[in-house]
N, C-alpha and C positions, 0 to 999 in steps of 0.2 A: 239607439241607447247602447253604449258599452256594456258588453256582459264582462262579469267579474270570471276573472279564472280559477279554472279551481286548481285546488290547494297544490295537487303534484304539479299541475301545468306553470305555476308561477315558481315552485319550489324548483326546477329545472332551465326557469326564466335568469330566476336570480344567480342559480350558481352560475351557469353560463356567462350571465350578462357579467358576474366577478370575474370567470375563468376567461373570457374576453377582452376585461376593460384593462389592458394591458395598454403599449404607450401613446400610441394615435388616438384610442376614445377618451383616456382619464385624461390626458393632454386638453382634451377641450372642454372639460367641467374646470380646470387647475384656475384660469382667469378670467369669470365672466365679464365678458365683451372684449377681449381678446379674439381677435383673430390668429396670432403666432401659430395654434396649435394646427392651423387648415394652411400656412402658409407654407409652398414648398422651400426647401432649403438648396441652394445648391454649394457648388465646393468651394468656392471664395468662401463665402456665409460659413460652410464648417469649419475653414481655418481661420477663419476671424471669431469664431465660436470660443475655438479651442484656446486661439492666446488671449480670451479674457476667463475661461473656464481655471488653465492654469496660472494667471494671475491672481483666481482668487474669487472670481463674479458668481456669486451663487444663481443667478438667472440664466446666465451661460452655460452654465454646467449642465441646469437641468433641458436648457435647450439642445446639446450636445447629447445629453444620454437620448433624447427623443430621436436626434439625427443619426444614432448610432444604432437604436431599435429599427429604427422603421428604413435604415438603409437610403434617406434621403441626402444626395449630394457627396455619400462617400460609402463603401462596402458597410451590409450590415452587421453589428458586432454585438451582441446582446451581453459582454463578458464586460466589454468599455462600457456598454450602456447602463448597468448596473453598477459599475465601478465610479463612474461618475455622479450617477443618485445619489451611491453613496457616503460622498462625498461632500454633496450639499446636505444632504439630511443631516451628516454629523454637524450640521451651523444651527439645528434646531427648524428648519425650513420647512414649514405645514405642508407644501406641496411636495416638496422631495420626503416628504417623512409620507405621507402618503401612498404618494407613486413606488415609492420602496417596497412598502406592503403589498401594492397588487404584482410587484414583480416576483415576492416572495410567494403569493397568494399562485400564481402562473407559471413558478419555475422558470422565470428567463433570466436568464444570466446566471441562475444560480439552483441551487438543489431547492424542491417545493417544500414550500415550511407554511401552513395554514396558522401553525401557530404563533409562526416567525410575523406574519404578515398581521394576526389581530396586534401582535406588541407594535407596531409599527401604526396601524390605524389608531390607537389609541394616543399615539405621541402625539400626531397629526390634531385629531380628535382636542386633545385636551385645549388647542390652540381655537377652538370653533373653527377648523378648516370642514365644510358643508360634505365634499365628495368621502372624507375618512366616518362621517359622522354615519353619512348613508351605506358606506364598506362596513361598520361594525351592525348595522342592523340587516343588513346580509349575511353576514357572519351568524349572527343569532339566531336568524330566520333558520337557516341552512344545517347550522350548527359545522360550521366549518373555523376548526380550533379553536371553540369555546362548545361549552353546553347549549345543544338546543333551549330556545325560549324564545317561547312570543311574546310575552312579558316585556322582555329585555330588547325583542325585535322591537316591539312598539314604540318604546323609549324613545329607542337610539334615531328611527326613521321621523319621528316628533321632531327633537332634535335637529335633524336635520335639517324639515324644514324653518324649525325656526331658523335655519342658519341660512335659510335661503336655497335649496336644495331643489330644483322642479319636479325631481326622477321621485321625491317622498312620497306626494298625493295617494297615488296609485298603491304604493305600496300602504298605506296607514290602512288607506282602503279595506284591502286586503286581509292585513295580520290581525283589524278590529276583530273581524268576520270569526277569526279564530280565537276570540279570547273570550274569559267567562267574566261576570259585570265585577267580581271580585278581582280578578288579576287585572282588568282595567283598569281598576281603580289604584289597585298597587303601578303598576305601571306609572300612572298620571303621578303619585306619591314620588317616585321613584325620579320622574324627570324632574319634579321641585326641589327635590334633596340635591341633586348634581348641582343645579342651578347656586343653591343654598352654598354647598362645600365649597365648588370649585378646585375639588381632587379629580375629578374628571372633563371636566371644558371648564370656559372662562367663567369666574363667579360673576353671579346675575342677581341681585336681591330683586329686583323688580319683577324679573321673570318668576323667582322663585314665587314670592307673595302671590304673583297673578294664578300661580299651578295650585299654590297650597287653597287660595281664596275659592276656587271652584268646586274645591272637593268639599272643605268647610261649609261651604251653604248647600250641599247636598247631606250634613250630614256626619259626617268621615272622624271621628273621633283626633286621629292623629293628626289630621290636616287643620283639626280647629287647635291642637295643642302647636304645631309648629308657629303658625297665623299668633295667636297669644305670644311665642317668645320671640317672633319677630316685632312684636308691636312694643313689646316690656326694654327690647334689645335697641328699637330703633333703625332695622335690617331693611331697607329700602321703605322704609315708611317711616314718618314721624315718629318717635317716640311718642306712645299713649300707654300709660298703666291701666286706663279705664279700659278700655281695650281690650287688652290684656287678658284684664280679667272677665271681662266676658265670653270670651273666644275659652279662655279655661275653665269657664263653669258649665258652659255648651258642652267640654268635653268630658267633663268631671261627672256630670249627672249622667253620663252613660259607664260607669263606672271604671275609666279607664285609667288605671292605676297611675302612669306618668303624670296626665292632666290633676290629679289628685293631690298628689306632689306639691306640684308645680301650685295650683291654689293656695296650699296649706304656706308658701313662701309666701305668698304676697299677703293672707290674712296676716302671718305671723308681723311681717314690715309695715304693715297698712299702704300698700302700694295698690292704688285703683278701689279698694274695699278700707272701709273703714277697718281699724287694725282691731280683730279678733282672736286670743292666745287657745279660747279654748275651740272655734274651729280650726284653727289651726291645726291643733294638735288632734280633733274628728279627725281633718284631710289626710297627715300623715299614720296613722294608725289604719284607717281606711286603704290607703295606699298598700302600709306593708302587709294588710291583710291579703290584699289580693297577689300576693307572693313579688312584690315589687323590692327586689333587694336594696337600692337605693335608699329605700325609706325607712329599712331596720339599722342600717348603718346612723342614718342623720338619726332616727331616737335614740338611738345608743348613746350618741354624741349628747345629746340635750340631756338627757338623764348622766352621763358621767362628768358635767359640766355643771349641772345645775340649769339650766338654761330652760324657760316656760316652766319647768316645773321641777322640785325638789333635788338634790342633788342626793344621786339613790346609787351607788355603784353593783350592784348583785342587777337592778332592774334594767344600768348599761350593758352588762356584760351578759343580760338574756337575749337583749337585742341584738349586740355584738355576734354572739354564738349562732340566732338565726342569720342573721346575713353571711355567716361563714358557712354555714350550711348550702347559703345559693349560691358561694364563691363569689362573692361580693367582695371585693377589693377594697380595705378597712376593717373588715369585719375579724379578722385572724389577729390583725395589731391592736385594735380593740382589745380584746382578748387577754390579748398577751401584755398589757398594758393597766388590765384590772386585776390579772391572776396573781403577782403580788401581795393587793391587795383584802383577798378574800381567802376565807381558808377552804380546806378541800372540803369539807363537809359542805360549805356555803354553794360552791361553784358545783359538786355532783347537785346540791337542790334546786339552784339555778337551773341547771340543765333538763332537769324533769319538768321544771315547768313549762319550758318549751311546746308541750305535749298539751300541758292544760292549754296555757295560749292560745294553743290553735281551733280546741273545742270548745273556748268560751270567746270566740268573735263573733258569735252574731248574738252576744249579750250588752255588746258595748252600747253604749248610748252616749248622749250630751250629757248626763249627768254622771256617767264615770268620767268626760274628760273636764266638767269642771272640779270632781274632788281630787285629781290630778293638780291641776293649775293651784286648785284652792292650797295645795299644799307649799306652794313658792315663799 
């Protein structure tokens, strides 16, 4: 049975095994089942290299900066061999944007830039290239030009293997060992968000839903409200509003302000839930209680609109005022959009009730938000 290593022994493994995988080892992660990277080169091969390199072959290039690291078939030159990478990398190339990085990550060819080298994995990275995916949760492990995090190690090494990665295993192994059930849990959150944006590797709704649905049936408040606006959205699963709303009531009875929200839309539309104005207007009040600035923004809107309930502008402009309090973006033009309309007396008495507001939420009931509604 493999003993696990411990933490400095692998922490030492890894920077190595980055300060190492310079052009010969990363060469043979670059094309699985490629043999090019084990293949010797000789000097016919690098002038035949070179006039498709400077024609333009982005595969040539990056086979010449190899033949130019490692000295096969013509003098070693780490200065060409880096000039060349970077050359293909500037075409967008996962592999040379990659290999760029650990040459930056190794100083060869060029001055050592840790940091130089994570911007470099991540361009790689964003393309799902497996070996960049596995360099940034070295990177994280190590905290070599970024913040240490296991968190963010775990992600990235996840990742990898989904991308097909072998060197992962060992490693998830490993950084698990180190993490506490709450940052795993963010962690796991954290790889369905990538998945979700696709600001960081390829957008995956599929994937995302499979990361988010795991946490969700364990529980996970945010991972049942994501699961809800993929189902509402249609984001790698059929469109179901039923769904929907179940996945936001899961998250909403654990009082989690977003999910609350998010309810109170679909009561308000009758999307998945028969259409209910005055819990609607529970869910949002409920929401901005629990300091969700979002939510004092949209009541301000409904009250300075008329909309579910009475058209009240002092009772937009209270809510207005809290959400500018949390720097709530709206909440200031709000504001400044009702203060024409009230006089100074009205808007200092507005402003004090802010205070009451906050001392009288846990008075609220269903029966203040139907003499709200009752008043439309």
């Amino acid at each position: 049975m493999r003993m696990l290593l411990h933490k400095r022994a692998l922490r030492r493994e890894c920077l190595l095994l980055l300060a190492i995988l310079t052009w010969s080892a990363a060469f043979c992660q670059v094309l699985p089942g490629s043999s090019d990277a084990a293949q010797s080169v000789s000097s016919p091969d690098v002038q035949r290299l070179l006039t498709m390199a400077e024609a333009g072959d982005v595969r040539s290039q990056v086979k010449l900066a190899r033949a130019y690291q490692s000295g096969a078939g013509t003098d070693p030159d780490e200065i060409k061999a880096f000039a060349w990478l970077g050359k293909a990398a500037a075409t967008g190339d996962a592999q040379a944007e990659n290999e760029l990085g650990v040459a930056y990550r190794a100083g060869s060819g060029v001055g050592r830039s840790k940091e130089e080298a994570v911007t470099w994995y991540r361009k790689s990275a964003k393309q799902g290239y497996a070996p960049a995916l596995y360099n940034l949760g070295v990177a994280f492990y190590n905290g070599d030009g970024v913040q240490p995090s296991y968190k963010n190690a775990f992600a990235w090494f996840m990742l990898a293997s989904d991308a097909g990665s072998s060197k992962a295993a060992e490693a998830i192994q490993q950084v698990t060992g180190e993490l506490r059930p709450a940052d795993l849990q963010a962690a796991k959150l954290q790889i369905g968000e990538f998945y979700e944006s696709g600001a960081e590797i390829p957008q995956d709704y599929l994937r995302a839903l499979r990361w988010f649905r795991v946490l969700a049936d364990e529980g996970y408040p945010t991972a049942q409200l994501k699961l809800a606006v993929m189902y509402a959205r249609g984001l790698g699963v059929a469109q179901d509003d039923v769904e929907a709303a179940k996945w936001s009531q899961r998250a909403a009875i654990q009082k989690f302000a977003p999910a609350l929200f998010f309810l109170g839309t679909l009561f308000e539309s009758g999307k998945g839930v028969p259409q209910d104005l005055v819990t609607a207007l529970e869910c949002y009040v409920k929401a901005a209680g629990t300091t969700y600035p979002a939510a004092f923004t949209y009541l301000g809107t409904l009250y300075e609109t008329g909309k579910i309930v009475r058209q009240n502008d002092a009772d937009a402009y209270l809510y207005f005022f809290m959400a500018n309090q949390q720097s709530e973006p709206g909440g200031a033009e709000g504001m400044q959009r009702l203060e024409g309309k009230l006089s100074p007396k009205q808007i200092q008495s507005t402003r004090k009730r802010a205070i009451k507001w906050w001392r009288e939420r846990p008075k609220w009931s269903r029966k203040w938000a139907e003499k709200q509604i009752a008043r439309t």
